[in-house]
C-alpha positions as CSV (number, residue, x, y, z in Angstrom):
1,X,0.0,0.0,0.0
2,X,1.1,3.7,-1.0
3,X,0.4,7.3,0.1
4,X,-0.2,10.1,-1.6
5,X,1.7,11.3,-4.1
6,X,3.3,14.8,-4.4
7,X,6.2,16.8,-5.5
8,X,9.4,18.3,-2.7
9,X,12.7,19.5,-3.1
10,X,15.1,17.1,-3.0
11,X,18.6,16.8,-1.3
12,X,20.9,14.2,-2.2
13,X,23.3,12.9,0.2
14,X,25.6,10.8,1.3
15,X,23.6,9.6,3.8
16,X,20.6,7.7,5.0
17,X,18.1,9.4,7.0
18,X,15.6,7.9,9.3
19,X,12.2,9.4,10.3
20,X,12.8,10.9,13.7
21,X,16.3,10.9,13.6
22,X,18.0,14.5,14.1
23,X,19.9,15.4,10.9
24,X,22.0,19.1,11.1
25,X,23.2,20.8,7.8
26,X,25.9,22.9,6.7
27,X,24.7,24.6,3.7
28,X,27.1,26.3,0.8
29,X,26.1,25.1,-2.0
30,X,24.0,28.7,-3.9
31,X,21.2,26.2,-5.1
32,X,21.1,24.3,-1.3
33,X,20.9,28.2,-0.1
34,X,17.9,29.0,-2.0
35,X,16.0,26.1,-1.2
36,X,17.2,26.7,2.7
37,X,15.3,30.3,1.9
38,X,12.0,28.6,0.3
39,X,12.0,26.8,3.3
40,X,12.3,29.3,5.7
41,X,9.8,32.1,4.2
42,X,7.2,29.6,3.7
43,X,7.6,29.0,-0.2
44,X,8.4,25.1,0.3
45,X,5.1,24.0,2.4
46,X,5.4,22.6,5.6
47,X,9.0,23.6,5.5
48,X,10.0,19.6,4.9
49,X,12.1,18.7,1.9
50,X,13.5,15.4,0.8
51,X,16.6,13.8,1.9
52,X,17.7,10.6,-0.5
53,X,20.9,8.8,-0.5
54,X,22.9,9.1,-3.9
55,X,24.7,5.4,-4.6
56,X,28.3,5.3,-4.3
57,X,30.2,6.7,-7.4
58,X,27.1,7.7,-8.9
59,X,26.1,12.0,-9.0
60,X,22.6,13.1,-9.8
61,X,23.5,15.5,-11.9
62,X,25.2,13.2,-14.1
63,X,23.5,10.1,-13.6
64,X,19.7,11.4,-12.9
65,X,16.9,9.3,-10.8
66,X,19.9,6.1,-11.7
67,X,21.9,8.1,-9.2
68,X,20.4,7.8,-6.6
69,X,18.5,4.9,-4.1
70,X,14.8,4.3,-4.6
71,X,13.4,5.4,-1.4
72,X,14.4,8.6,0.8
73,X,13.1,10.0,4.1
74,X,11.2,13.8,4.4
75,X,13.0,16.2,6.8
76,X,11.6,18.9,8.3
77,X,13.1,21.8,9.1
78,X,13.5,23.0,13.0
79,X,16.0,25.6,12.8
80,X,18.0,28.0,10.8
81,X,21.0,30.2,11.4
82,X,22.5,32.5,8.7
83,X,26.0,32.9,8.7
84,X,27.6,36.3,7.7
85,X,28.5,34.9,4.3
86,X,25.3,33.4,3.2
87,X,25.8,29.5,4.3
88,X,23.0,28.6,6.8
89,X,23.5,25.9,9.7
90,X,20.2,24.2,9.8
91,X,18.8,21.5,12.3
92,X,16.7,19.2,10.7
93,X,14.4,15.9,11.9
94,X,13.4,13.0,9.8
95,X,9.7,12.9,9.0
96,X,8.0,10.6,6.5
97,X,9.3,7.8,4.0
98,X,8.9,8.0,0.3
99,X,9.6,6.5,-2.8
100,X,10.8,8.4,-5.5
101,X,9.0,8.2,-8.8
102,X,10.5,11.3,-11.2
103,X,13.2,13.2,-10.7
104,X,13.0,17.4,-11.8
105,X,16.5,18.8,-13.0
106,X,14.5,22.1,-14.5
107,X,12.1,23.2,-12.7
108,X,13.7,25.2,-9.5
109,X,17.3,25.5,-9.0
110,X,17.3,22.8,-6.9
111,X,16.2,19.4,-7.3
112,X,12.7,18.5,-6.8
113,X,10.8,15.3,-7.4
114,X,7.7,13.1,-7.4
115,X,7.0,11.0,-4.8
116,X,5.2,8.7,-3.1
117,X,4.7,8.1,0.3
118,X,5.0,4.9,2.1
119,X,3.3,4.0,5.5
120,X,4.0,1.0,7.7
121,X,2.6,-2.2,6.4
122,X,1.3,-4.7,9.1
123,X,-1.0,-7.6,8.0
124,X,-1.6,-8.8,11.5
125,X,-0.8,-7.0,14.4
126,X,1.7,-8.6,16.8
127,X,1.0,-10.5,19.6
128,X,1.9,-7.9,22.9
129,X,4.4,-10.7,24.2
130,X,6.6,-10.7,21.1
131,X,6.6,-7.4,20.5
132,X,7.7,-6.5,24.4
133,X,10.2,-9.0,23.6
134,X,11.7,-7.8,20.2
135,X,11.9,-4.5,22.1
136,X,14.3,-5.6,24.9
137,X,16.6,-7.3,23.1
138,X,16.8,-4.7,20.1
139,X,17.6,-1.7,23.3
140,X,20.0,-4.2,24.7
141,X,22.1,-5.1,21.4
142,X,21.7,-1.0,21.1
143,X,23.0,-0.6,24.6
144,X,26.0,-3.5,23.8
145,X,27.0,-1.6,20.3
146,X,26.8,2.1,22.0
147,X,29.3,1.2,25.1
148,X,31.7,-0.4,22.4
149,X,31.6,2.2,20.3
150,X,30.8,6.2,22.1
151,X,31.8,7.4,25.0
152,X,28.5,7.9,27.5
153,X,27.9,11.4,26.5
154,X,27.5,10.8,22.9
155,X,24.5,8.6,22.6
156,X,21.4,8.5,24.0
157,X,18.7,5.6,24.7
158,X,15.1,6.3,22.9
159,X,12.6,6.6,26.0
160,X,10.7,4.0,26.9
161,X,7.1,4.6,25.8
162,X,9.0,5.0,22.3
163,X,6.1,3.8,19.8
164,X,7.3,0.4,18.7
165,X,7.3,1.2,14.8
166,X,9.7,4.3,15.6
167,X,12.0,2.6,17.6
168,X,14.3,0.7,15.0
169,X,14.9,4.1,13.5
170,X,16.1,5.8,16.3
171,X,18.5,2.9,17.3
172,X,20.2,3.2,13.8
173,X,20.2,7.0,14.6
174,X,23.4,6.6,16.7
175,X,25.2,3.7,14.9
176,X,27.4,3.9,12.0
177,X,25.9,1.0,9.6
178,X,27.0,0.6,6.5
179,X,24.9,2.4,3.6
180,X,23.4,-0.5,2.1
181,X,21.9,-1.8,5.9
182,X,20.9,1.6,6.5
183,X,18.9,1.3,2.9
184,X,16.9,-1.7,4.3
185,X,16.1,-0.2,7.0
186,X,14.5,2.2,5.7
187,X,12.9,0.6,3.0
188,X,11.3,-2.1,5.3
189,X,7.5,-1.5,6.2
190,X,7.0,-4.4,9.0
191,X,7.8,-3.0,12.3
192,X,8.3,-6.3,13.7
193,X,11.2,-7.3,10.8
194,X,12.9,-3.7,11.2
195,X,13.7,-4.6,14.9
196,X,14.4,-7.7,14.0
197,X,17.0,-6.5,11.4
198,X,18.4,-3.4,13.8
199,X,19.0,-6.3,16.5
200,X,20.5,-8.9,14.1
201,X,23.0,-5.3,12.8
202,X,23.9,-4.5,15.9
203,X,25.2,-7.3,16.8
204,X,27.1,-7.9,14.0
205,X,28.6,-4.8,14.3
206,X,29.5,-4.9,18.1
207,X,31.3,-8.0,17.4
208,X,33.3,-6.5,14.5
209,X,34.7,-3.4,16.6
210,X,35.5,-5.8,19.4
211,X,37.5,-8.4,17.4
212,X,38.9,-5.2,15.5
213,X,39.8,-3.0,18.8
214,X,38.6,-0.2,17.3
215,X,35.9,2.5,17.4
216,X,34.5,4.3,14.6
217,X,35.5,7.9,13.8
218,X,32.9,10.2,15.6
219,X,30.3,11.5,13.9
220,X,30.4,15.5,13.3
221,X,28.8,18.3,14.3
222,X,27.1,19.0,10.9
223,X,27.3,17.1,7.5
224,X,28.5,19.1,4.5
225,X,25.9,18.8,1.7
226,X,26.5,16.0,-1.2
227,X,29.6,17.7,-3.1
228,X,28.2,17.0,-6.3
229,X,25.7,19.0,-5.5
């Protein structure tokens, strides 16, 4: 089952984003600046544009809709802050999936694009038992890859009353998983198999840093835009 369709900006990245997940910006790019305006003055609705993951060794520009992965993740703006020589730092939270249908090279300056948007699929809703316990041991491996990987102060534990369908999303949100798992991810619309695959990830990666004695680099402050851009 789809949503509706519609058209948004688009920003390519190198980079999956996950609804809910907090996602800063440095903006430089003159295009990237315009569309930070649009969003910011109200011309962009609901000031939420599209962030999609651009393949590796692939460019938009050169390669079109090929360029990039099939399914991205809305973000909506929360802040803005103009710097003196027109970049913006902009805070930004993941909102709603979608699937790209048409990519729009002409239209603005920046990318735009038709869409799709894809809910949650659940044929039968899972029993209360398995769900409690897909939850715990999806926190734990979270919990297990975390205190390998950060120091306390750089991660954080999604509350407890987190709505199950949100919560493999947020668990990703402080893990450095390869591009492709962090694809799946987002491209899987059973609740129940995304924790399942977040657990089943997490572990895999916790055992990797510990046989490798080694952390991964920390993640930054803010994320350049895509330099093909």
């Amino acid at each position: 089952m789809t949503g509706v369709a519609a058209t948004i900006p688009l920003f390519p990245l190198g980079t999956v984003l996950m609804p809910g997940a907090a996602l800063p910006l440095h903006i430089f790019e003159p295009r990237y600046r315009q569309l930070t305006v649009d969003l910011i003055t109200g011309e962009v609705l609901d000031k939420e544009f599209g962030v999609i993951a651009v393949r590796e060794g692939h460019s938009p520009d050169a390669d079109g809709i090929d360029g990039l992965y099939p399914v991205g993740c809305t973000a909506a703006l929360l802040d803005a802050r103009r710097l003196p020589d027109g970049r913006y730092d902009v805070v930004t939270r993941g909102a709603r999936r979608f699937r790209l249908i048409d990519l729009d090279t002409d239209s603005k300056p920046y990318l735009t694009g038709s869409v799709e948007f894809l809910p949650d699929v659940t044929v039968d809703e899972p029993d209360d038992r398995l769900v409690a316990m897909l939850d715990a041991a999806a926190r734990a491996a979270h919990r297990r890859y975390c205190g390998t990987a950060w120091r306390n102060d750089d991660w954080t534990e999604p509350k407890d009353d987190t709505p199950f369908d949100q919560l493999a999303h947020l668990l990703a949100a402080d893990c450095l998983l390869p591009m492709d798992d962090r694809q799946a991810l987002l491209e899987q619309t059973s609740p129940v198999q995304r924790v399942r695959a977040i657990r089943m990830l997490l572990a895999r990666e916790t055992g990797l840093l510990q046989r490798l004695h080694a952390v991964p680099a920390p993640l930054g402050t803010f994320s350049d835009e895509h330099s093909s851009n």
